[in-house]
N, C-alpha and C positions, 0 to 999 in steps of 0.2 A: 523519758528520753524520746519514745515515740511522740508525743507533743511537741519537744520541741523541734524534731526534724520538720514534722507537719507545720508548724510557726515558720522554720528556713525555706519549706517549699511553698509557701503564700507567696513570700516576700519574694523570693525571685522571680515567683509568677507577675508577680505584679512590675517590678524592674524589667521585665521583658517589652511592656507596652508603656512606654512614658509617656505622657502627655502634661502641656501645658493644662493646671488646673488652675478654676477662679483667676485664670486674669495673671496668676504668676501670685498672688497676693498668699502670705502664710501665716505663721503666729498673731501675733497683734493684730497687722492688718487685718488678715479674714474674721479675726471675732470683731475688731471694728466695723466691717462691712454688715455680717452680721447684727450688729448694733444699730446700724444705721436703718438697716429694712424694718427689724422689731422697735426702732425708735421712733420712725414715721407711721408704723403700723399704730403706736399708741395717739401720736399727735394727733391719727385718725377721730380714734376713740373719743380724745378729751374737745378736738375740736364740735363731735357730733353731740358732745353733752350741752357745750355752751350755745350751740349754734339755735336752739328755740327756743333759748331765754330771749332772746329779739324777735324772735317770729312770732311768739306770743302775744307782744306789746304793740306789734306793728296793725296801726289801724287797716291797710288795704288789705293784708291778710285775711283778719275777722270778718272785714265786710266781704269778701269775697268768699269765704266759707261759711258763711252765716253763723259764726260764734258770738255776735254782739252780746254785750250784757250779761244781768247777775245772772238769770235764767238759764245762758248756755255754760256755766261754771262745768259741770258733770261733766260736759259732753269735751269743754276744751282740757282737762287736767283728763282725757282716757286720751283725746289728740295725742299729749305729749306723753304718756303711761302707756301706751299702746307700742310705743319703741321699744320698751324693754322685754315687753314680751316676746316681739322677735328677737331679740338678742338672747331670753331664756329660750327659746326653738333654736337657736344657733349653737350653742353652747350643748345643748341634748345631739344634737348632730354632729360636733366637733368629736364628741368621745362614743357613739355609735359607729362614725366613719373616719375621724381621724386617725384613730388608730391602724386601722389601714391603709391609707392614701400615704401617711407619712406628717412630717411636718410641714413640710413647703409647701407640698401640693393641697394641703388643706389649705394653706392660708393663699394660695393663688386664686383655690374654690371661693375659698370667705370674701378675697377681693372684688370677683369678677361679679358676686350676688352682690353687694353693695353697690357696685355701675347700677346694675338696674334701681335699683334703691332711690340710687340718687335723682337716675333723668326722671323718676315718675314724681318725685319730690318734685325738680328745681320746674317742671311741667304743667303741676297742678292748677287744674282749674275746679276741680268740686272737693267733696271734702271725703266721700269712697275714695278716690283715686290718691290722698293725703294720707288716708290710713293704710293703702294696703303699700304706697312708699315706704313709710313710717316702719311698717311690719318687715318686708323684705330686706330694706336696710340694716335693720335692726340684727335679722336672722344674717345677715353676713358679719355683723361686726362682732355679732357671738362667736360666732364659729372662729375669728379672728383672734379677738382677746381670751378664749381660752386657751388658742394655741401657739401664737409667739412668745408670752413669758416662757413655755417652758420649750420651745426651741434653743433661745436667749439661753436656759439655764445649764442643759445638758450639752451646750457648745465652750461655753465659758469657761476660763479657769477658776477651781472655786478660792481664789485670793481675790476676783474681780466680780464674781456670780453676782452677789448681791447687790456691790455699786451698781454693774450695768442694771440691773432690773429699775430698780430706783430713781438711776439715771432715767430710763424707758418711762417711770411714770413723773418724770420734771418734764419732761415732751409732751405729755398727757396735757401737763397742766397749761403749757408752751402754747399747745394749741389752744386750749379754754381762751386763755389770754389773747390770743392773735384773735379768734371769732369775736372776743366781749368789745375789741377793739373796732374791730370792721362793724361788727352792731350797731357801736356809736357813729361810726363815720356815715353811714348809710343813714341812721334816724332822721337825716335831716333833708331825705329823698323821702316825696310822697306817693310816689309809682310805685309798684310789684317787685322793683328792680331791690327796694329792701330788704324784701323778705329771698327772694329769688337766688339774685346774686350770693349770699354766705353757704346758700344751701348747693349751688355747682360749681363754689372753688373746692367744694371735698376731693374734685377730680385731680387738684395738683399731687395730692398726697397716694391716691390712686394710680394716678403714672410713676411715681416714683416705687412703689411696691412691683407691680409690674415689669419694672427696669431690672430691678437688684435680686427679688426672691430666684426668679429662676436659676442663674449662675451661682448662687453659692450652695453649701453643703449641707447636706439631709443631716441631722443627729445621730452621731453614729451609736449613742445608747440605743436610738429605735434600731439602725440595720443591726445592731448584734443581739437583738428582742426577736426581730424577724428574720437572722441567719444570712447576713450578707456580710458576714464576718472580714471580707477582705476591702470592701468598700471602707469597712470601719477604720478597720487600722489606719488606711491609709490616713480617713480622716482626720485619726487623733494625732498621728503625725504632722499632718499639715496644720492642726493649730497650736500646737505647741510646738513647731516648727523644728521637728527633731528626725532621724530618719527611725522608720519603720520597725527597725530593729533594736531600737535603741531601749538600756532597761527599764526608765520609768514608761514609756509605750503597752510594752509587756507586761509589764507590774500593774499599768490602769487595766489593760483588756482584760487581763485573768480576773482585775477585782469587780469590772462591769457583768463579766461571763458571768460568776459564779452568784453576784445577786441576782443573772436574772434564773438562772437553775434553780436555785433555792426559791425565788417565790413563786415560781412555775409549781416545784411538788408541796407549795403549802399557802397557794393562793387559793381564793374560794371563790364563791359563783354570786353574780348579783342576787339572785334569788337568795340564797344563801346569807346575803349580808342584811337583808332588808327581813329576812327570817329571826335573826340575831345570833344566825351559827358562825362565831367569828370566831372558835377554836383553830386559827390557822398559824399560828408562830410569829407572823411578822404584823400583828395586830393591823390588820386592814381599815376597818371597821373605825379605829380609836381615828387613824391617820386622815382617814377621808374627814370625820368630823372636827377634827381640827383643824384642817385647811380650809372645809365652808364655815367653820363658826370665825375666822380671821372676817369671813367676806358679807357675813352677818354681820358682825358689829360695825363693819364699815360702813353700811349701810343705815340699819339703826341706831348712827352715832348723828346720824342727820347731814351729813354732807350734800345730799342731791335735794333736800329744801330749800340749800341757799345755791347748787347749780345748775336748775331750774330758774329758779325763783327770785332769784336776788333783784332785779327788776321790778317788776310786780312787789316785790315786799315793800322796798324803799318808797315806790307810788302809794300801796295800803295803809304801812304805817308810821312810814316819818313824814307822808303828802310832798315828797317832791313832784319836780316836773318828770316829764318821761324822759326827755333829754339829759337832765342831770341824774336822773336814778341809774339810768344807760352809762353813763362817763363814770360815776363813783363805782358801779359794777365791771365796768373795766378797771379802774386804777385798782380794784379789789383782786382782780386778777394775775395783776403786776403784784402784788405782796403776797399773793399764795406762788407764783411762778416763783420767786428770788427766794424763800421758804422753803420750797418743794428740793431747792439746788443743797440747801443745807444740810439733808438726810443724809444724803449721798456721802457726807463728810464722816456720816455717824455709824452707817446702817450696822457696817462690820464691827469699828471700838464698840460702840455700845450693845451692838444687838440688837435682834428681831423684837426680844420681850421690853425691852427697856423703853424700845422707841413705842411700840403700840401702849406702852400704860403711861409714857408721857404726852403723849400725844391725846391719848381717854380722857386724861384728868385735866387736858388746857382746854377741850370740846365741853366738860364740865362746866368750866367753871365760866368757858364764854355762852351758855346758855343759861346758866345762873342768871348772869348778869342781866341779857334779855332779857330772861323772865321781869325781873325786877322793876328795869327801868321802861318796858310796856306796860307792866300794869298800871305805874303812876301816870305813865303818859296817858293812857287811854280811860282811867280815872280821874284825873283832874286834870286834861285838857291839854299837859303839858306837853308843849312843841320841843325845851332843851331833852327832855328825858328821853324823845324819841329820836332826835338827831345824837345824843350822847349814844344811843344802844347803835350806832352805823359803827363805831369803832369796834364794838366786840363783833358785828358780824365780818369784819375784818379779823377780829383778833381769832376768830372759831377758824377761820380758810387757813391761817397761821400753823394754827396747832393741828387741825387736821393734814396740813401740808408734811408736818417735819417726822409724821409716822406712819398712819393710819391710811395715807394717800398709797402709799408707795407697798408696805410690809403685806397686806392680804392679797396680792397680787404676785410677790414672792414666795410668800408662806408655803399652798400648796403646791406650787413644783417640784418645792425642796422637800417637803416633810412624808408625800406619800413616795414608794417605790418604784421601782423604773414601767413593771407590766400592770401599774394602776394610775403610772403618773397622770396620763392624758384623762383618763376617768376622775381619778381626783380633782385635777383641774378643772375638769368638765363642771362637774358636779360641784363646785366652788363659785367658780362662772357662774353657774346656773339660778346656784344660791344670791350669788349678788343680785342677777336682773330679775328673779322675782321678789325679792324683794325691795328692788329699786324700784319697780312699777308701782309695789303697795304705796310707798314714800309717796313719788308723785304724782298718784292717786290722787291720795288722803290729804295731800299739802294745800289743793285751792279750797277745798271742803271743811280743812281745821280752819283756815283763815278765814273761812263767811260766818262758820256757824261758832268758834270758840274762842275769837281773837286771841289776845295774849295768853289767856289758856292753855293753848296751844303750845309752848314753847317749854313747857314746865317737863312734860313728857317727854325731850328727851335732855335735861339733867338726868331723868330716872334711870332711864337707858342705860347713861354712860357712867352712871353709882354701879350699876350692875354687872358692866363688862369687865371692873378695874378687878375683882377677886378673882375673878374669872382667868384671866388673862396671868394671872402671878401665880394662880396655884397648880393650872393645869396643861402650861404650854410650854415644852421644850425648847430650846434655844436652839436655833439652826446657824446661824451662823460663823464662818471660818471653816466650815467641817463639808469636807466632801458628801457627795450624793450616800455613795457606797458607806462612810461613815453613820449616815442616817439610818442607814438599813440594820446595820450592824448594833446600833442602842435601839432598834425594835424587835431587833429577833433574840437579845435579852433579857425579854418579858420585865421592863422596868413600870417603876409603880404606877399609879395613877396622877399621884399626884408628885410634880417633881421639884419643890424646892428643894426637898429632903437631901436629894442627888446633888453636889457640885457641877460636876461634870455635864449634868444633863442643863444646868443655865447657866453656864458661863458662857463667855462670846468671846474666848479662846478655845482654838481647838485643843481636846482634852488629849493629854500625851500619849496614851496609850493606845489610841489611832494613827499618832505620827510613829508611834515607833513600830505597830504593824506594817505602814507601807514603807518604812527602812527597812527592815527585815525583809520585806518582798522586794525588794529592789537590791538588797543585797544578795538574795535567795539569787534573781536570774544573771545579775555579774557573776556570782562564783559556779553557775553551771557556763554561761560564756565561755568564761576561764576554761574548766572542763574540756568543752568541747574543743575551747583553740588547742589544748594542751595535746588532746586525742588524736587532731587532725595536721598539727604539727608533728608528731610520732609517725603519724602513718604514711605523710610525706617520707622522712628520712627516711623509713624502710622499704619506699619506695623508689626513694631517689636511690639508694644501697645498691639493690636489687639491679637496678638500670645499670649502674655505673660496671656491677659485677660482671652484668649481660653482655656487658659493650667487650669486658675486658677478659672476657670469654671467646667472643667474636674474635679479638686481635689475636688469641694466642692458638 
């Protein structure tokens, strides 16, 4: 009872000071708003992936930074491999400070480092000043993408969590696409203004972050993590557009409160985890590594060989011109963008597990197929075998688009707990850009020293992730944050096919009927209290009427 009175004196505190929030904007809209800062945040991302597949190829570049020829191979594949490593110092930064700053202001942080990023890019005249762009850009785009997905995720309702994430990474792809395009339209400029121009329109995306993050809403999981418990409410009311008092409101805050109490007295210490003392109840330890081995495989599935490199491949080994290897790597962008939209249809029906081992097994079988029709190309000379293998490096963008693109970007927001999510993610993140850097490393180096070779290595890859992926990855999807918590602090097996419930992608009943039960829990104390305060009128109002009729007589 003393809780809830303290629940009725927030809420009137807060009714005392009304203020127009967000613009007036509530339910749908504010998470559409929402969506829209973390959806341009990604188109950031995917734009700066496609954006030195042109800069690469662009002759005034090279000659301008002295990368001509086979000789400077090293030095140009750490050029473009040197980004990721400031996106892995970003991503270490994200969840050393982001957990404090918050969500927003981390990514105002991540945006404002990226300006500088960019003018030293779009500026460059030597190839120092291209690397330490290259590096600082990078270190804000980490800091970035590890922390709008799970803004995104703890804002959302989870009947929509998932689409919007997914949604987030078809903008990703949106931008790949829009950059592959301007790449070509530019190839056929022989100034600086080539390479120059793609690398300072990143500023439109940059004004528009700057416009939107400031006015909208902190995560109110982080202020009730850091005890701004009245800020929260309000929040969750404002996106579910319900008033503050209302009982599914009550029913989330007690279930947000109580997981973050619980992993408070059975969280452990990073020393602790890296020690392997992960006796802590809500398996930390298991959670983190499943949300970076999602960002693992997405990487070692080979994706950033061909968004890198799809240029340069088609010149090396089907001998187009650069113009036309430019335009096919664009139109390649347009059928990963319209693929990338498809998930989105799926991610919830089918689930997280479903789409990542459909998606495994179509990145298989379209490097099979390279494999193949390089070898005979580059064995016997053959020109059709090597223009035949352009459809599968289309068909690889396909099948990486409709899971794989979008699900390891998801995964860990959702699968670690609320006082490890920003670390999880972090540390996911982190996982990706280094070893996104190995990728496109090692990618101009496979292709001087091991030709078709090369490509065999990652069928291997993606044989390996597919057991992987089936025997020891819970299904997240349909199920609340607080429901995730809840199948971890049950100490469930290792491995979870065994469990229904742990891989379906419906939420399992006996979470929906926990938050009926809490939702009917605080109606029938409601009830209570109106019933209380009702009574205590009448014997109020009694008492008045006796007093008056006292007075008369």
């Amino acid at each position: 009872m003393a809780n809830r009175s303290l629940w009725k004196l927030r809420i009137s505190t807060m009714r005392l000071a009304p203020k127009q929030r967000y613009f007036g904007f509530k339910g749908g809209w504010l998470v559409f708003w929402i969506t829209v800062a973390c959806a341009t945040d990604m188109t950031l991302f995917g734009y700066d992936q496609g954006v030195f597949s042109g800069v690469v190829v662009s002759d005034n570049f090279l000659e301008l930074h002295n990368l001509v020829g086979p000789s400077k191979t090293k030095v140009l594949s750490t050029v473009a491999a040197i980004y990721d490593v400031g996106c892995f110092i970003g991503a270490i930064i994200a969840f050393t400070v982001g957990e404090r700053l918050g969500r927003k202001k981390t990514i105002i942080f991540g945006t404002a480092i990226m300006s500088i990023g960019v003018i030293l890019k779009t500026s460059s005249f030597s190839l120092p000043q291209m690397f330490v762009g290259r590096v600082i850009l990078g270190i804000g785009n980490g800091i970035n993408t590890a922390t709008a997905p799970i803004w995104q995720t703890e804002t959302a309702p989870a009947r929509l969590r998932g689409k919007l994430v997914i949604l987030e990474m078809m903008t990703n792809v949106g931008g790949f696409m829009i950059v592959n395009w301007i790449n070509y339209g530019l190839s056929f400029v022989a100034s600086s203004i080539q390479w120059r121009l793609p690398l300072a329109l990143q500023f439109i995306f940059i004004f528009v972050l700057f416009a939107t993050v400031p006015w909208l809403p902190e995560s109110p999981r982080w202020l009730i993590a850091h005890g701004h418990e009245v800020e929260a409410i309000q929040i969750l009311a404002d996106l579910e557009n319900k008033s503050t008092d209302h009982a599914f409101i009550v029913a989330q805050h007690r279930e947000i409160v109580y997981g973050v109490q619980y992993e408070r007295e059975h969280s452990i210490k990073w020393r602790d985890l890296l020690r392997g003392r992960t006796e802590d109840g809500t398996k930390s330890a298991r959670r983190l590594l499943l949300g970076a081995g999602t960002q693992f495989f997405q990487q070692f599935g080979g994706i950033n060989i061909m968004s890198y490199y799809t240029p340069t491949i088609m010149i090396t080994y089907v001998g187009l011109s650069n113009s036309m290897a430019r335009l096919l790597s664009a139109c390649n962008a347009v059928s990963y963008f319209i693929f990338a939209g498809v998930a989105v249809l799926f991610v919830e029906r089918l689930g997280r597990r479903s789409l990542m081992m459909i998606s495994t097994f179509l990145q298989l079988v379209a490097f099979l197929c390279i494999s193949i029709l390089l070898k005979y190309a580059m064995a016997n000379g053959s020109t059709e075998c090597a223009k035949a293998a352009i459809f599968f490096f289309f068909f690889y963008n396909i099948a990486f688009a409709v899971g794989m693109l979008g699900v390891p970007w998801l995964y860990p927001t959702e699968i670690n707990s609320l006082p490890m999510r920003t670390k999880g993610a972090a540390v996911a993140t982190a996982t990706n850009w280094i070893t996104n850097f190995v990728i496109v490393e090692i990618t101009p180096i496979g292709f001087q020293n091991l030709g078709w070779k090369f490509w065999p290595i990652w069928v291997v890859t993606n044989a390996l992730f597919l057991p992987i992926i089936y025997l020891l990855f819970p299904e997240t999807s349909s199920r609340t944050l607080e429901d995730l918590d809840a199948y971890f602090r049950s100490d469930p097996s290792l491995i979870v096919v065994d469990d229904k419930d742990a891989i379906s992608s419906k939420r399992p009943l006996k979470y929906i009927e926990k938050e009926n039960d809490e939702v009917h829990r605080v109606e029938e104390q409601d009830a209570g209290v109106r019933e209380r305060t009702s009574k205590v009128d009448l014997i109020v109002d009694v008492e008045a009427r006796h007093h008056e009729v006292s007075k008369i007589q």
